[in-house]
N, C-alpha and C positions, 0 to 999 in steps of 0.2 A: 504494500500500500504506500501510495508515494504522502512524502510530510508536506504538511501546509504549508504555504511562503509565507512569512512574517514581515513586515514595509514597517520601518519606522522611522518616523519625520519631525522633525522638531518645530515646533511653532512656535511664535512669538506672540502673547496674547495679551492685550490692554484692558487691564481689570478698572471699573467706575466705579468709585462710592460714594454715595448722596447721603449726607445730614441733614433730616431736617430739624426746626426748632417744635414741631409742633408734634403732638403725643402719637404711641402709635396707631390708635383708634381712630383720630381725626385723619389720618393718613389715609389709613386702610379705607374708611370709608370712598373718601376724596376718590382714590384709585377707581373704587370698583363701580363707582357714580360714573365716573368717566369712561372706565373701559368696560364694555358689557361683556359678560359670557355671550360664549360661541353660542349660535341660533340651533337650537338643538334639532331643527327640523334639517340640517346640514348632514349630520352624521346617517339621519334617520332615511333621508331620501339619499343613498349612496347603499345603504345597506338593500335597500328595493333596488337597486338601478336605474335609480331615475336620475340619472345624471344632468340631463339639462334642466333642471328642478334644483338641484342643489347649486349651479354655477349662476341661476339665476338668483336664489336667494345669498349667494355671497359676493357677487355683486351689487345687490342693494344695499349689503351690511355694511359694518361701521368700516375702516379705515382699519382698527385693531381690534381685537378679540380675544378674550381669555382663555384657552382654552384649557386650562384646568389651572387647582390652586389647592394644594397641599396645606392641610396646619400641621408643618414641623414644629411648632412649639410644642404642642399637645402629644407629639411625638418623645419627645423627651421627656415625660414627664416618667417613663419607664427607667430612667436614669435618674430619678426624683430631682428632677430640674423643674420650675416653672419660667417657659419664659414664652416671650409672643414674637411668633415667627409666622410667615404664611409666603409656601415657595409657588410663586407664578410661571407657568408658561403662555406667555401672550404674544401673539403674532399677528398676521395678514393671511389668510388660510391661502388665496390667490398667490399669492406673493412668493409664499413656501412651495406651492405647486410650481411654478415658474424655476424658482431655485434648486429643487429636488428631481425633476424629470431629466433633466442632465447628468445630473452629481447627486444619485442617493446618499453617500458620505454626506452631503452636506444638511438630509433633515437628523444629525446628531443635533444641529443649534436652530433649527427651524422647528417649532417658532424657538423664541429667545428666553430660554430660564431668567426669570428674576427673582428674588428672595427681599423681602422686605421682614425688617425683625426691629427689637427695641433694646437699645444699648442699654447701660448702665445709668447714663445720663436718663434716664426717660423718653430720650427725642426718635425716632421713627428712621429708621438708615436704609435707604436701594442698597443693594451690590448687586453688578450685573457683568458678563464679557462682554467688550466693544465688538458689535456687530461683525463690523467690516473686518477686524483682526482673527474674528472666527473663520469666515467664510475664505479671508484670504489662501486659505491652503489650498482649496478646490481650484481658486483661480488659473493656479497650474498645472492642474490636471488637463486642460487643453492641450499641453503640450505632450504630457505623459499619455493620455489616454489611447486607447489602440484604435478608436475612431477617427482620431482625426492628427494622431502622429505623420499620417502617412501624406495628410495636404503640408504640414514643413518641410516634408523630405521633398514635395514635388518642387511648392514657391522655393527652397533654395540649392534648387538642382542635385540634391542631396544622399540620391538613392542607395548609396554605400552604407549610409547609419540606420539602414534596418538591418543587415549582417553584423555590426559592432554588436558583439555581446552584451556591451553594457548598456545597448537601447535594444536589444533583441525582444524583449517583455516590457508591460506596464510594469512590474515591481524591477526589473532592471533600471528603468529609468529614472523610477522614484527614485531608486539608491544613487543612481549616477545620474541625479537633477542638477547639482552644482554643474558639472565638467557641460551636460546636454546645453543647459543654460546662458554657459558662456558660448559656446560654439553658436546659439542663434545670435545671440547677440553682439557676437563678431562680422557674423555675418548681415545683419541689420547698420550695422555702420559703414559698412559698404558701399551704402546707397547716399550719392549726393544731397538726396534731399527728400521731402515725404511722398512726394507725389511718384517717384520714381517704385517707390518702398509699398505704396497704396495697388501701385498697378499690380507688382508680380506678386503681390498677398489676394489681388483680384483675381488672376489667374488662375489659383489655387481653392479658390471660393475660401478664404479666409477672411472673418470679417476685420475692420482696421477704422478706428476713429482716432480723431487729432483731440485732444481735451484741451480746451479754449475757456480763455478768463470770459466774464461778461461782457467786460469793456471790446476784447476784442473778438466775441462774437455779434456785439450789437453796430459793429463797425462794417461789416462782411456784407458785401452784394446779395445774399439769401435773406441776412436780416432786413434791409431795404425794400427787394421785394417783395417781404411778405408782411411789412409793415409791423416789424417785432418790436421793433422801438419808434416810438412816434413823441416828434417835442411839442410840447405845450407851453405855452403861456404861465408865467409865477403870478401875474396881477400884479407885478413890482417892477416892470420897467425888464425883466431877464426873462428865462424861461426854465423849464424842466424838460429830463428825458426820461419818458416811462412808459410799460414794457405795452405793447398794444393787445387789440382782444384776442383772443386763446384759439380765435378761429377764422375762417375764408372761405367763401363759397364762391364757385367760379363765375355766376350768374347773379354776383350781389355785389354789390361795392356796399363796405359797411362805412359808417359817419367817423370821421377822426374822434379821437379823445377830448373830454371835454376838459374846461378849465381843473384842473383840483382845487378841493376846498380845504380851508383852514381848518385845521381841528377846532372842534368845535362853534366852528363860524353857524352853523343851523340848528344849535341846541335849543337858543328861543323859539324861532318860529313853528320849529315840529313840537314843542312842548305846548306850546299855546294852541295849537290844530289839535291836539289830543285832549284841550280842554285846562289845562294846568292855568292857574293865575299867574299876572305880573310875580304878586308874593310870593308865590310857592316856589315860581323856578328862581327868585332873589335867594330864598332859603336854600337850595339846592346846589345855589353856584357857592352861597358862604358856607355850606356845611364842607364843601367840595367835592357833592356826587358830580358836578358838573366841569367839565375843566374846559378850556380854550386858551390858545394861544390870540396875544394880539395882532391884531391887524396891520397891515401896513397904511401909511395914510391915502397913497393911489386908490387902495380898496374903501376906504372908510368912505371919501372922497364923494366918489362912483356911488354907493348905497345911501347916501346922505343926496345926491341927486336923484335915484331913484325912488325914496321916499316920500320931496315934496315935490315929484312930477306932477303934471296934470294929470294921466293917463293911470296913475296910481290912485289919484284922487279918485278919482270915476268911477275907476273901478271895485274903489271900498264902498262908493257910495253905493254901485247898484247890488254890491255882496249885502249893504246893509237893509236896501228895498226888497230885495228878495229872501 
């Protein structure tokens, strides 16, 4: 009977730990107000087969979702410990499917354990792994895996390091990742420049994207054309740039952006429309549920003309006839 091959990899992983000031009960709660349990009708229509039943109810759901929550506190009290612990796994069910159809390895941290417990101090503590430091190992499983080893060998004319023993196998490669590693990336420097490096990884159907600051993707002739940044007007004599709408239809031309508002420059008027007194929203703004930043005077200016318009007048008066 042949023995098992054993791969082992070293990772580098970014531990987070959150203090809070506040107990562990108001915490807990806080959490579990905001993250709901998984929809349990998910589990239930997967176990029927009703697959597009399930995909559609996890697309309606929240953004995150709990899907289970351990009292390790209660768990130790078998070591006559009393303390308040409660370990979360919460994730994006989609998100994890996406991530695990490629790289089963990687639902080890799909969804994401969190453990939330109470110090000494009283106060309420997260510890969690930093996401991206977990999944990082998979990342290079592209390279390794026996799917898609064989598109490197073709983009860098490379067909000799399927025969090297030390890439001959996926657990070959894991173990000789370092030495594989440098060799793409000797050979990735090679190339003048990205576009040269974009073609022959196109060749190979490898995919290849350039990671771009804001600044200078909001610069780029794509950004232009598709109207991703659009500048508007501050009402002070300058202007701003912000990001355009989220969408484009080929048979619509949508309206530019409008001016932006002052924070809180329409606290009054929506408060008074909803019925609230002069007094109430005075009270409001001195309690400080209400905040605003001041105006500039171009702006004050302009709204001090349009209040003792004529056309403003009229039109109080006929709000007030009717």
């Amino acid at each position: 009977m042949a023995k098992p091959s054993t791969v082992r990899l070293q990772v580098q992983i970014e531990h987070v730990r959150i203090e809070a000031e506040k107990p562990f009960e108001a915490v807990k709660a806080a959490l579990e107000d905001l993250v709901l349990p998984l929809d349990p009708t998910v589990p239930e229509a997967l176990r029927q087969g009703a697959i597009g039943r399930a995909r559609e109810a996890l697309q309606r759901g929240p953004e995150l979702a709990i899907f289970s929550a351990r009292d390790h506190g209660g768990l130790l009290r078998i070591a006559d410990l009393a303390r308040k612990a409660v370990q979360y796994e919460i994730g994006n069910p989609l998100t994890a499917t996406r991530m695990t159809q490629h790289q089963l390895p990687a639902s080890l941290y799909a969804p994401l354990r969190v453990v939330l417990y109470e110090n000494e101090a009283g106060h309420a503590v997260f510890e969690y792994d930093r996401p991206s430091s977990l999944f990082g190992q998979f990342g290079a499983t592209s390279l390794v895996g026996s799917r898609t080893f064989p598109s490197y060998l073709r983009a860098m004319r490379r067909a000799d390091l399927a025969d090297d023993p030390r890439f001959a196998t996926a657990a070959a490669r894991r173990e000789n990742f370092a030495e594989l590693h440098r060799i793409v990336q000797n050979w990735i420097l090679t190339f003048a420049d990205v576009g040269a490096l974009d073609a022959q990884l196109d060749e190979a159907k490898i995919a290849f994207g350039e990671v771009r600051s804001l600044r200078r993707l909001s610069g780029m002739e794509w950004a232009e054309y598709w109207d991703a940044v659009q500048e508007v007007s501050d009402r002070n004599g300058g202007s701003y740039r912000l990001p355009g709408r989220p969408w484009r239809f080929s048979d619509e031309k949508l309206d530019p952006l409008g001016e932006p508002a002052f924070q809180g420059e329409h606290n009054r008027p929506v408060l008074a429309e909803l019925g609230f007194s002069d007094n109430e929203i005075d009270g409001h703004v001195a309690s400080g549920a209400l905040v605003s930043t001041s105006l500039p005077k171009a702006v004050i200016a302009i709204q001090r003309q349009l209040v003792s318009s004529p056309v403003t007048d009229i039109r109080r008066h006929m709000e007030h006839e009717t």
